[in-house]
SEVOMI-900017 format. One record per atom (N, C-alpha, C): atom name; x, y, z; residue in one letter; residue number from 1. Coordinates in pm, whole numbers, plus 50000, padded with zeros to 5 digits. Example, Ala and Ser with C-alpha at 12.3 -4.5 7.8 and 13.67 -1.06 7.14 Angstrom:
residues 2
N; 51319; 49431; 50780; a; 1 .
CA; 51230; 49550; 50780; a; 1 .
C; 51320; 49670; 50780; a; 1 .
N; 51285; 49775; 50708; s; 2 .
CA; 51367; 49894; 50714; s; 2 .
C; 51290; 50003; 50787; s; 2 .
END
This chain:
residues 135
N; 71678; 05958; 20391; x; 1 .
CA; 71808; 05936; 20328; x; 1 .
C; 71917; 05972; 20428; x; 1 .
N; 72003; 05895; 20450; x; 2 .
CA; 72145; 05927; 20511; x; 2 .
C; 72197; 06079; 20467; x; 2 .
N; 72242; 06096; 20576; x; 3 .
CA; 72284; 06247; 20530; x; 3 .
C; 72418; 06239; 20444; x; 3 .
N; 72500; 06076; 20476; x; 4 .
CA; 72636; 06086; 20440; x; 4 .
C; 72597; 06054; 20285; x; 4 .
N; 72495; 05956; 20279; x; 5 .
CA; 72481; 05939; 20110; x; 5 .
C; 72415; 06074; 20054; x; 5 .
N; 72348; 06144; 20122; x; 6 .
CA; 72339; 06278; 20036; x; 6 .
C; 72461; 06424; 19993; x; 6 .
N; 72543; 06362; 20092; x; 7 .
CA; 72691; 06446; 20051; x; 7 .
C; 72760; 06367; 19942; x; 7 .
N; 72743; 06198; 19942; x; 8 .
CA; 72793; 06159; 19821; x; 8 .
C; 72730; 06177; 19698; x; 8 .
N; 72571; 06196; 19696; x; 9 .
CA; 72500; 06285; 19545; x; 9 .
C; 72566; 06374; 19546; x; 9 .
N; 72590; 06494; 19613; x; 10 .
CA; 72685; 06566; 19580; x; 10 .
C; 72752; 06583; 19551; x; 10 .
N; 72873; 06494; 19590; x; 11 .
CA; 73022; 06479; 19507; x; 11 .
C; 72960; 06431; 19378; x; 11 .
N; 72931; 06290; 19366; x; 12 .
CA; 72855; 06302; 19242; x; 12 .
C; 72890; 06381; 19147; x; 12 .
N; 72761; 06466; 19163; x; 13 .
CA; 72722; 06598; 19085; x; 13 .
C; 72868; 06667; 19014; x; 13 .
N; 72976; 06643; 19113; x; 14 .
CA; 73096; 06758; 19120; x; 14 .
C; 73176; 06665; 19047; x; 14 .
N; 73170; 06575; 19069; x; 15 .
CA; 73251; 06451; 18969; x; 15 .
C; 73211; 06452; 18860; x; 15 .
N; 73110; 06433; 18844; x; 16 .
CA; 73039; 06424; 18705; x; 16 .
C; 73084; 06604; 18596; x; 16 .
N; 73061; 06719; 18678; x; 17 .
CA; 73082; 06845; 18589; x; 17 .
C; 73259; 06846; 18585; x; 17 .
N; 73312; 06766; 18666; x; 18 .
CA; 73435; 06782; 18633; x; 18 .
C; 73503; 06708; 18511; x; 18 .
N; 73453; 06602; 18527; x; 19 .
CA; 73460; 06494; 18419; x; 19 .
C; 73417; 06553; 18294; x; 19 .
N; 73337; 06671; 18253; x; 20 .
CA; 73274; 06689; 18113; x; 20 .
C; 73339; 06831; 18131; x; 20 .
N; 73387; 06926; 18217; x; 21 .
CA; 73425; 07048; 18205; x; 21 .
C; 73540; 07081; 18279; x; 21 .
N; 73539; 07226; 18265; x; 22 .
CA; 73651; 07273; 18335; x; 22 .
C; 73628; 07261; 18478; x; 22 .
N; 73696; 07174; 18566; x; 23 .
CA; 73646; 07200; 18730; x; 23 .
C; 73635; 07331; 18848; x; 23 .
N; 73526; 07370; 18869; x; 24 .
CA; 73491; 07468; 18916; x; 24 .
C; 73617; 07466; 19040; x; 24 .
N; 73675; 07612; 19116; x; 25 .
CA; 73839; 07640; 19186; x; 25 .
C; 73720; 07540; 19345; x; 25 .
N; 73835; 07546; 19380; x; 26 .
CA; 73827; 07483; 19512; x; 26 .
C; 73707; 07542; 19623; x; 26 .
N; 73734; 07638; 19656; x; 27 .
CA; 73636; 07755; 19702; x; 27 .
C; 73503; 07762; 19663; x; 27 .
N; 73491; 07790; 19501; x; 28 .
CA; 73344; 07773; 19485; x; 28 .
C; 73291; 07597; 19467; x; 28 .
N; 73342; 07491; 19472; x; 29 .
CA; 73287; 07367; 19495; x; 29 .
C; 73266; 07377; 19680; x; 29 .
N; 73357; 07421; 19734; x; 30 .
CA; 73350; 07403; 19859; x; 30 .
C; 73163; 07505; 19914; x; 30 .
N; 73189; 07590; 19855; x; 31 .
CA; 73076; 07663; 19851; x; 31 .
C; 72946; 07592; 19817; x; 31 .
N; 72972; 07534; 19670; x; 32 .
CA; 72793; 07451; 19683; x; 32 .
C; 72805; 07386; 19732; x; 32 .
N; 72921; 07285; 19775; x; 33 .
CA; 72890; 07164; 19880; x; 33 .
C; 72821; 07239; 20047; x; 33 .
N; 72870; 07320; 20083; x; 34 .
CA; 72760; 07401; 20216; x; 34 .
C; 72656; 07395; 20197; x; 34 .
N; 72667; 07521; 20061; x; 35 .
CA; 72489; 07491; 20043; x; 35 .
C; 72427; 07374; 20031; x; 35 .
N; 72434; 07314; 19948; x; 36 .
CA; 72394; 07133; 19958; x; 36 .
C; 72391; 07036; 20073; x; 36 .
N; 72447; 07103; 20141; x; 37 .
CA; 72444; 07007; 20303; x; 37 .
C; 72402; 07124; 20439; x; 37 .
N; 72311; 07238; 20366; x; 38 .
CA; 72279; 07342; 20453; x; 38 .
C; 72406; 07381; 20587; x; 38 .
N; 72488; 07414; 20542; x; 39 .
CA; 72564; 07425; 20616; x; 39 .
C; 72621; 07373; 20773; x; 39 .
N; 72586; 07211; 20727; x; 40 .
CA; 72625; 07125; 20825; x; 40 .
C; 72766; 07101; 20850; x; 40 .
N; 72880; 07156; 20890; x; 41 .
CA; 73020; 07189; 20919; x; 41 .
C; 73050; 06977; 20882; x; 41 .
N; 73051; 06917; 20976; x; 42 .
CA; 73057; 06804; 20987; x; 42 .
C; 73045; 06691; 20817; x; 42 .
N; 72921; 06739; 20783; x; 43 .
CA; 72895; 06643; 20634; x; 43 .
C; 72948; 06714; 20502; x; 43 .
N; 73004; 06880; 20525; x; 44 .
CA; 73022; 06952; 20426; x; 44 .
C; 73200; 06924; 20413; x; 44 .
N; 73254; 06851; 20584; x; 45 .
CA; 73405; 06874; 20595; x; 45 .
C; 73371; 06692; 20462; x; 45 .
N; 73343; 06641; 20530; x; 46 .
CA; 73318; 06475; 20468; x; 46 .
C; 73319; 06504; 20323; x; 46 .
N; 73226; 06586; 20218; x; 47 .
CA; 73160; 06570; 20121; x; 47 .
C; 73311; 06635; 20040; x; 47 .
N; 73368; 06728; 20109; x; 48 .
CA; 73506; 06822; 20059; x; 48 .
C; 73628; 06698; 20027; x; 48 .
N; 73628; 06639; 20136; x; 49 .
CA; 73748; 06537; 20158; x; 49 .
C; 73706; 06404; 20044; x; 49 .
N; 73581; 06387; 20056; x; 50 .
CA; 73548; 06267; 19956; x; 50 .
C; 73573; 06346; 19784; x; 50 .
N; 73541; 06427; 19777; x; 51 .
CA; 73575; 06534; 19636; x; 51 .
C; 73737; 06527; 19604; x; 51 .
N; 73764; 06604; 19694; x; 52 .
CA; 73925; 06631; 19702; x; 52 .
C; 74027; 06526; 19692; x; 52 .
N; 73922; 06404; 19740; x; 53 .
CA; 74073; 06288; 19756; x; 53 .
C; 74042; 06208; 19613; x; 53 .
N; 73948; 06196; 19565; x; 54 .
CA; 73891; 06121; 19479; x; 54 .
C; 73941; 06196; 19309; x; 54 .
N; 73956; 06321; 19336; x; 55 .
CA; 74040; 06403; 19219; x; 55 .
C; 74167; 06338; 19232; x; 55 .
N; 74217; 06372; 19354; x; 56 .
CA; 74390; 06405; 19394; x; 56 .
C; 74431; 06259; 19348; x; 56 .
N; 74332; 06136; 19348; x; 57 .
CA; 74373; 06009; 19331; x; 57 .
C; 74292; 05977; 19182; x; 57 .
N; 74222; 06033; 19097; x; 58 .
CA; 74179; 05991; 18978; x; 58 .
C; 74244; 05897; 18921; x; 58 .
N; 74380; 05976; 18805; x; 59 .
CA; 74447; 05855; 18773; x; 59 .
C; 74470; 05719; 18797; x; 59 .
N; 74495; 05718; 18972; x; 60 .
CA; 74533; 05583; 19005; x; 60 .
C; 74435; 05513; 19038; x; 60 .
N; 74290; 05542; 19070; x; 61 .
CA; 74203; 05499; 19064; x; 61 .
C; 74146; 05455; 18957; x; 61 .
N; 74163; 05536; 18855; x; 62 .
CA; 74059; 05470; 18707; x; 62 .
C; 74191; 05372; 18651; x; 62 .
N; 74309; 05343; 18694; x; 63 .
CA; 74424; 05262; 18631; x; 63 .
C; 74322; 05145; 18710; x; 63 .
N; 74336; 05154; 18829; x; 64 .
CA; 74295; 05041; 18898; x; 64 .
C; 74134; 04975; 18834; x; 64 .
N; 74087; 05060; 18815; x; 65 .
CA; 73917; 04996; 18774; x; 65 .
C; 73963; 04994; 18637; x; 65 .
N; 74019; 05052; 18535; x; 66 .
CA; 74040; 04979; 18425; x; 66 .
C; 74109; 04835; 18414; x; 66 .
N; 74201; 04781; 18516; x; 67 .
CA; 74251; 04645; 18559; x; 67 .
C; 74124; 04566; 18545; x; 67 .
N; 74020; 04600; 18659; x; 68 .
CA; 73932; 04522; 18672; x; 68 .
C; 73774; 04520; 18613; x; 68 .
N; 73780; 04578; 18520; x; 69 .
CA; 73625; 04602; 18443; x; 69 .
C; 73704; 04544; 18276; x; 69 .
N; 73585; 04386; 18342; x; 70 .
CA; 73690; 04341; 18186; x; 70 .
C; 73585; 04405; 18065; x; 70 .
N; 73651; 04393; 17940; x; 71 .
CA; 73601; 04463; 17849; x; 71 .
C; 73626; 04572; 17846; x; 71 .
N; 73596; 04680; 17962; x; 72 .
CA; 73566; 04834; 17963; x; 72 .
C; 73709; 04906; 18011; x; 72 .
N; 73727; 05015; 17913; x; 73 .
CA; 73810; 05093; 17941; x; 73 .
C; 73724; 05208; 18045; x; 73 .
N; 73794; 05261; 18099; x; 74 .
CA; 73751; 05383; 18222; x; 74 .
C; 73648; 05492; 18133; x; 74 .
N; 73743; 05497; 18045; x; 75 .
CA; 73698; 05624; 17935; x; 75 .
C; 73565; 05593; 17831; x; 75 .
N; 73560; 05474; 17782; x; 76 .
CA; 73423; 05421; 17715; x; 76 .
C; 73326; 05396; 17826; x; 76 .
N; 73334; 05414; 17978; x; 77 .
CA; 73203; 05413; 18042; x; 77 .
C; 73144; 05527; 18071; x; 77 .
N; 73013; 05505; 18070; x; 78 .
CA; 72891; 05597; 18089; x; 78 .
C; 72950; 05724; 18205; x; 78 .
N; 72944; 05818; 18147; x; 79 .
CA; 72990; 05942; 18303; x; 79 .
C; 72955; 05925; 18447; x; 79 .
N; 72826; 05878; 18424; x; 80 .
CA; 72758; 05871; 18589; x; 80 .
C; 72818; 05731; 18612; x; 80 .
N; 72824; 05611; 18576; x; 81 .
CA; 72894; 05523; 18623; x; 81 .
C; 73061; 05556; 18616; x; 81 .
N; 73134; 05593; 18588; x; 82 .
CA; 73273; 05585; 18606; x; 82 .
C; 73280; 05666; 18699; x; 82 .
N; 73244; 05791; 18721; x; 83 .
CA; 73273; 05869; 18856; x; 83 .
C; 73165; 05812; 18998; x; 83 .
N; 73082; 05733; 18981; x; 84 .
CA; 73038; 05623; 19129; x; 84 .
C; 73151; 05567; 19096; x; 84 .
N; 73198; 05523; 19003; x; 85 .
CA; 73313; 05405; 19021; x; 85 .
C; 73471; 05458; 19091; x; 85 .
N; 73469; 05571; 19047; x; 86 .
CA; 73575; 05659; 19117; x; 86 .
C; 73544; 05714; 19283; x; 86 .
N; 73446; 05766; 19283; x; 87 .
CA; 73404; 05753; 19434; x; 87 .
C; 73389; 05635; 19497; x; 87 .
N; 73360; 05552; 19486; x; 88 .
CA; 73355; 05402; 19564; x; 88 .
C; 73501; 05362; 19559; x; 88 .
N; 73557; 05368; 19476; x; 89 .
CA; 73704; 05348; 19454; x; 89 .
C; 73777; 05427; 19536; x; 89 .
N; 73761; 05526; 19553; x; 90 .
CA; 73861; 05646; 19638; x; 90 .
C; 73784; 05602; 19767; x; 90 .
N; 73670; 05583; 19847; x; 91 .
CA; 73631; 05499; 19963; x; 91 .
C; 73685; 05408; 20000; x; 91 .
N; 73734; 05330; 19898; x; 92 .
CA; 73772; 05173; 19872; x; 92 .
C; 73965; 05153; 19951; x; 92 .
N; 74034; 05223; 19825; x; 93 .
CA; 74113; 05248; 19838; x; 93 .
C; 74199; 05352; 19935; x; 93 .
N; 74120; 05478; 19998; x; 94 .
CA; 74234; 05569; 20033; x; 94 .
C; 74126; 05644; 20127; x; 94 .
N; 73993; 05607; 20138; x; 95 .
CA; 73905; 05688; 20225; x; 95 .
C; 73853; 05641; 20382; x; 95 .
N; 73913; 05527; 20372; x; 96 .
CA; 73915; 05440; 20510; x; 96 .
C; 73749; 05373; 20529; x; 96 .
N; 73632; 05371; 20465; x; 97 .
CA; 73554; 05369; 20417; x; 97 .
C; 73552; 05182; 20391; x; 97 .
N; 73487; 05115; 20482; x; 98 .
CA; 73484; 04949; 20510; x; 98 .
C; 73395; 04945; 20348; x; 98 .
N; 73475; 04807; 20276; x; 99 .
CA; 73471; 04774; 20165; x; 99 .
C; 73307; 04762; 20118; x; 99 .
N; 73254; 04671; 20240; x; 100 .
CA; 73072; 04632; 20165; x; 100 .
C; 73023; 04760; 20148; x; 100 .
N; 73068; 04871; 20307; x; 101 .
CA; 73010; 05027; 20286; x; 101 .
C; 73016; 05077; 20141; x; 101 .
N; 73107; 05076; 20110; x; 102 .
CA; 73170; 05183; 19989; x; 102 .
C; 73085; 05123; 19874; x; 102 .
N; 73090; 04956; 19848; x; 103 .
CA; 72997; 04898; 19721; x; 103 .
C; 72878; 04945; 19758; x; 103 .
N; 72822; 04906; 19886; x; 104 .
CA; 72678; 04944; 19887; x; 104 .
C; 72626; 05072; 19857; x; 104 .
N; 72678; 05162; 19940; x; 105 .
CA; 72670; 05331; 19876; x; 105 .
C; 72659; 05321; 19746; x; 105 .
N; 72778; 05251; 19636; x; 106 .
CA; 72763; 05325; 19515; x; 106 .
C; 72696; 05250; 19449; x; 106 .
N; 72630; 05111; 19499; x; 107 .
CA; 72505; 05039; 19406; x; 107 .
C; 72397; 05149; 19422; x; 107 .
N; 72373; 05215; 19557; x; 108 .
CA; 72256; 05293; 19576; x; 108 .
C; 72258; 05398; 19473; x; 108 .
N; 72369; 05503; 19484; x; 109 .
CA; 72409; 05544; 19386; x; 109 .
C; 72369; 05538; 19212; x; 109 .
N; 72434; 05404; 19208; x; 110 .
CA; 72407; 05392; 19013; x; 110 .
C; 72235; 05361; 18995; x; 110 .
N; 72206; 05306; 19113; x; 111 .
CA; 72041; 05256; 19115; x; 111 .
C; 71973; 05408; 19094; x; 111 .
N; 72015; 05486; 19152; x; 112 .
CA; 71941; 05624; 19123; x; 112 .
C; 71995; 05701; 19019; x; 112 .
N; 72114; 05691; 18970; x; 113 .
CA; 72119; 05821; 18885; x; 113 .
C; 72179; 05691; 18739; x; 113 .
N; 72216; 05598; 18769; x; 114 .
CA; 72260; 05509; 18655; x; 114 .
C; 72125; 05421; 18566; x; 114 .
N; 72158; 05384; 18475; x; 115 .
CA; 72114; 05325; 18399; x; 115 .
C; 72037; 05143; 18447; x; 115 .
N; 71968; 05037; 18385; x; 116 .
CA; 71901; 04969; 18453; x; 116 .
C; 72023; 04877; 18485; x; 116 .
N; 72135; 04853; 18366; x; 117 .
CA; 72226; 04762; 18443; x; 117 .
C; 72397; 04842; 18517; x; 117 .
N; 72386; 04968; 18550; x; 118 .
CA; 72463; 05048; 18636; x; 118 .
C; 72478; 04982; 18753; x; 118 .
N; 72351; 04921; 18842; x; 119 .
CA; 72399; 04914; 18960; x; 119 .
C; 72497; 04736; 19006; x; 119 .
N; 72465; 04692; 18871; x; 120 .
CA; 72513; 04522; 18874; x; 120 .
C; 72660; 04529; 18838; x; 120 .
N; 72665; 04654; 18739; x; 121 .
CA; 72784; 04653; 18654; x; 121 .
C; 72882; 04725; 18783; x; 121 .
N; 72821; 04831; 18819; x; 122 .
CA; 72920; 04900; 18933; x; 122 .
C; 72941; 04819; 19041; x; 122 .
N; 72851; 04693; 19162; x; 123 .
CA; 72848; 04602; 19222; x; 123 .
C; 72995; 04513; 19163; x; 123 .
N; 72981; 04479; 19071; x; 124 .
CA; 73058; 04349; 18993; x; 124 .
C; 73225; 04433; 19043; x; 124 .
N; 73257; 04561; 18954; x; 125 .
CA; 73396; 04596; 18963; x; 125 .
C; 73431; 04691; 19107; x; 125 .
N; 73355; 04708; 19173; x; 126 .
CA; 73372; 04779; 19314; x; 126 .
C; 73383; 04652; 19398; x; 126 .
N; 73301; 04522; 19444; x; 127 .
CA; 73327; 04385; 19449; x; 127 .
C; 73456; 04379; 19497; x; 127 .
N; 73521; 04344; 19359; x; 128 .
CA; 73692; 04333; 19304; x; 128 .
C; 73784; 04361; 19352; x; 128 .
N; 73722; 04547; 19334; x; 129 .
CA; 73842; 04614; 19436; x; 129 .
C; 73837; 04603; 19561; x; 129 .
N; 73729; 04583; 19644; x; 130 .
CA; 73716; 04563; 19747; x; 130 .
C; 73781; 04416; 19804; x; 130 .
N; 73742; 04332; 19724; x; 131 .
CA; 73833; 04186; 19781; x; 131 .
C; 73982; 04231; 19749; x; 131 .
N; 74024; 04282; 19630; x; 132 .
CA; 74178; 04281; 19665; x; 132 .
C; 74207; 04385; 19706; x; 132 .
N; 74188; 04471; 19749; x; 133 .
CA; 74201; 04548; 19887; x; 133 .
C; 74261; 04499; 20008; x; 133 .
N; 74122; 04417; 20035; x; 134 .
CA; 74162; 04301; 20139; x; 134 .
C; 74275; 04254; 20212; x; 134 .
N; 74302; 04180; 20062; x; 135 .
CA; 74413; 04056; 20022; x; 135 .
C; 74519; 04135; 20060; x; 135 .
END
């Protein structure tokens, strides 16, 4: 496994407990992200910045994927798919992170921790943002 997609299970993880709870302070996320990347300075700075920017930009990110996920509001999707959708999105949008990269990561993503049609459904509206990105 890529070491960079194993810092993104991680955020993950941190997306996901933030999304259902109170978000653990800065310091102690920064903390399990070390541990989780054995204290690789390099993938732990990556895994912080992909966390951090992907909060700092939530709102405008789930405005944006609610635009483009017809049917679905941000908030009626599955936890583990809306926060891949927010991480691929914050890649997409504001992480400098080349568009096929960012879909592909988070198909891998929903394929492992999502449901059987997660990784078509997350493909379809990451896609989207990625072409009008582009544009």
């Amino acid at each position: 496994m890529s070491t960079r997609r194993r810092a993104r299970e991680i955020v993950l993880q941190l997306l996901y407990e933030a999304d259902l709870n109170d978000f653990r302070d800065t310091e102690a996320a920064r903390g399990f992200i070390k541990s989780r990347m054995q204290g690789r300075r390099a993938l732990t700075d990556f895994a912080h910045h992909l966390l951090s920017g992907t909060l700092d930009h939530r709102d405008e990110i789930d405005t944006r994927l609610g635009e483009l996920s017809a049917h679905w509001t941000v908030q009626r999707m599955a936890v583990v798919d809306r926060n891949i959708l927010r991480l691929g999105g914050y890649e997409i949008m504001h992480g400098g992170t080349p568009g096929p990269v960012a879909v592909n990561e988070a198909v891998v993503l929903a394929k492992r921790y999502g449901d059987k049609n997660s990784p078509r459904f997350v493909n379809g509206v990451l896609d989207k943002l990625a072409k009008t990105q582009e544009a």
